[in-house]
C-alpha positions in Angstrom: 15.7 -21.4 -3.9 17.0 -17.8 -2.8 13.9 -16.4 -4.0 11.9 -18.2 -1.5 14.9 -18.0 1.4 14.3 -13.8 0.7 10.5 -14.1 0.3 10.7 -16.5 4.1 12.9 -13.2 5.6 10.3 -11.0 4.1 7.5 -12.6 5.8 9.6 -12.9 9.0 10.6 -9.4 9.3 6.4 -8.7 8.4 5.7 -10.9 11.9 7.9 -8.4 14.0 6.8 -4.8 12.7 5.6 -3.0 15.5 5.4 0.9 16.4 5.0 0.6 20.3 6.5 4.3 20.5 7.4 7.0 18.3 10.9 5.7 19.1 10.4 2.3 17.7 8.8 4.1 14.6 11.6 5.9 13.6 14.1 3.2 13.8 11.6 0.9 11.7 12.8 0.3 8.0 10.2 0.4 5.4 12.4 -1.3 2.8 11.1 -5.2 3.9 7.7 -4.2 3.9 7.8 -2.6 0.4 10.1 -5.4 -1.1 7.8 -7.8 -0.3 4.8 -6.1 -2.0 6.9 -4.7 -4.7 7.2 -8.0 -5.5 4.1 -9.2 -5.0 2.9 -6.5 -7.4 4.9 -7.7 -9.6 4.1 -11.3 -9.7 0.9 -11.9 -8.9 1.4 -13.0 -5.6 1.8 -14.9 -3.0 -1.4 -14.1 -1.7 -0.3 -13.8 2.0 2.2 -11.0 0.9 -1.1 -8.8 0.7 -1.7 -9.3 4.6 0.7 -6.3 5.4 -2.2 -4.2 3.4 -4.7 -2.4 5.5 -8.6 -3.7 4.8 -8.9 -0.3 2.4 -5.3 -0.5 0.9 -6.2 -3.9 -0.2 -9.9 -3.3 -1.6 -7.7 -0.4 -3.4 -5.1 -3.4 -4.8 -8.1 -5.7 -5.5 -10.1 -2.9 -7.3 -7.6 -1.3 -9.7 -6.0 -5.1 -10.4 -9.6 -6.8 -10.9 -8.6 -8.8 -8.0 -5.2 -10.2 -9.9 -3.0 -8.0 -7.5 -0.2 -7.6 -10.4 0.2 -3.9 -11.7 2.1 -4.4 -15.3 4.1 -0.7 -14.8 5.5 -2.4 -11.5 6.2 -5.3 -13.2 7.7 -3.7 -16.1 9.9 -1.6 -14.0 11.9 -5.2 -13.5 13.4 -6.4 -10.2 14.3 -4.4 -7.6 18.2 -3.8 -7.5 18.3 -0.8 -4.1 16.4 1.2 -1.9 17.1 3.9 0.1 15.0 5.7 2.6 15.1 9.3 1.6 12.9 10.7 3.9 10.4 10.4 7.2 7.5 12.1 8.2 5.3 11.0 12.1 2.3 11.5 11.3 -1.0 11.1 14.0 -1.6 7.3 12.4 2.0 6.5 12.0 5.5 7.2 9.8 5.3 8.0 6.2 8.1 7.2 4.4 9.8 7.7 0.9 12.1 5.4 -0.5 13.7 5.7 -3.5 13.8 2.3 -5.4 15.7 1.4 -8.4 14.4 -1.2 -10.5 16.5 -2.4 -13.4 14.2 0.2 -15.9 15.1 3.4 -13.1 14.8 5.0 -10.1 11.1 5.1 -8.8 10.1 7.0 -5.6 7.8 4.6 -3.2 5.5 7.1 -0.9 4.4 3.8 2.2 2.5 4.9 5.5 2.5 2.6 8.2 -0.6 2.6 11.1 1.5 2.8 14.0 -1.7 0.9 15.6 -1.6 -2.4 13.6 1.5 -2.2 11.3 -0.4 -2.0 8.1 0.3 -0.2 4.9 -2.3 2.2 5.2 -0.5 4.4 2.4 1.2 3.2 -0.7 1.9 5.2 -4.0 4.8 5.1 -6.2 6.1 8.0 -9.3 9.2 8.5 -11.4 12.1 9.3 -9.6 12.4 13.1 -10.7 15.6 14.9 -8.8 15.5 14.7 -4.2 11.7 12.9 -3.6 10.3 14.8 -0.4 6.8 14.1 1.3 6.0 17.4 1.0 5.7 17.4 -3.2 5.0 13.7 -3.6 1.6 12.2 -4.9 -0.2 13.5 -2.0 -4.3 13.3 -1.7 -5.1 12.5 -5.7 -3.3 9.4 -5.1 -4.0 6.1 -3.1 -2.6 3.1 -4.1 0.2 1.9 -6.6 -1.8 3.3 -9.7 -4.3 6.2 -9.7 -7.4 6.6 -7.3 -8.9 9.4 -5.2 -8.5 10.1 -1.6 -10.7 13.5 -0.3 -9.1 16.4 -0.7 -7.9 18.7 2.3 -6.5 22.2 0.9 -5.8 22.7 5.2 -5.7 20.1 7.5 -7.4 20.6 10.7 -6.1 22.4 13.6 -3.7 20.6 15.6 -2.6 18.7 12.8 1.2 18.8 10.9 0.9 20.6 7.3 1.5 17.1 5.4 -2.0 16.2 6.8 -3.1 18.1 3.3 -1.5 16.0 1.3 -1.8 12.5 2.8 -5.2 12.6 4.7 -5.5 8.8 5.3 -2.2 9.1 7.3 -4.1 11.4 10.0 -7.2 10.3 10.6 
């Protein structure tokens, strides 16, 4: 019964993300939008808990789970006990965010863009909670999606653009 009273709040706070301005974006917390897919990650479901995903996030998820959306390292990490956002970054398509999660196994750092445009998950990666997370020396271009996958690299993003445009190319397109 709580379960699906958190899962309902999860899916309510999804229905009022927005990023109308730069203001809005960096009073937005990331921590509903990741719960929810954390968890969804973890079981399997429900399958409207992948609608935060953008269109390429989601053929990502669908690809590396042969369509099953469960990753077994996120599920094995077991439920989610915190999270804290450790650090922000605007970026031309939106706010990239770390948040450190601890699971019952550990502490795992969450890297999760946001489209400022349509409020979708247009980044999403995840690694071992190893001393402060920054965006700066996260997973960066060699990773899209909760497991491995390959995003181009940029050794210098183009003119005009912040320096963490290099590491998280999707996020300034």
């Amino acid at each position: 019964m709580i379960r699906k009273l958190l899962a309902c709040l999860a899916l309510s706070c999804l229905a009022n993300i927005g990023f109308a301005s730069s203001a809005s974006a960096q009073n937005f917390d990331p921590r509903g939008p990741l719960w929810q897919i954390i968890t969804a990650f973890q079981n399997c479901g429900p399958p409207q808990a992948y609608q935060i995903l953008s269109p390429q996030m989601f053929q990502i998820v669908a690809n590396q789970t042969n369509g099953s959306g469960c990753y077994a390292p996120i599920a094995a990490a077991g439920p989610v006990l915190s999270m804290q956002v450790m650090q922000q970054a605007n970026l031309p398509l939106g706010p990239l965010y770390v948040v450190r999660v601890n699971h019952q196994s550990g502490p795992v750092d969450w890297f999760i863009g946001f489209n400022k445009f349509n409020s979708k998950i247009e980044y999403l990666s995840f690694q071992m909670a190893q001393g402060s997370p920054s965006i700066s020396a996260g997973p960066g271009p060699d990773a899209s999606g909760p497991g491995t996958g390959a995003q181009p690299s940029h050794p210098n993003p183009p003119a005009g653009q912040p320096e963490e445009c290099s590491m998280y190319p999707t996020m300034c397109q």
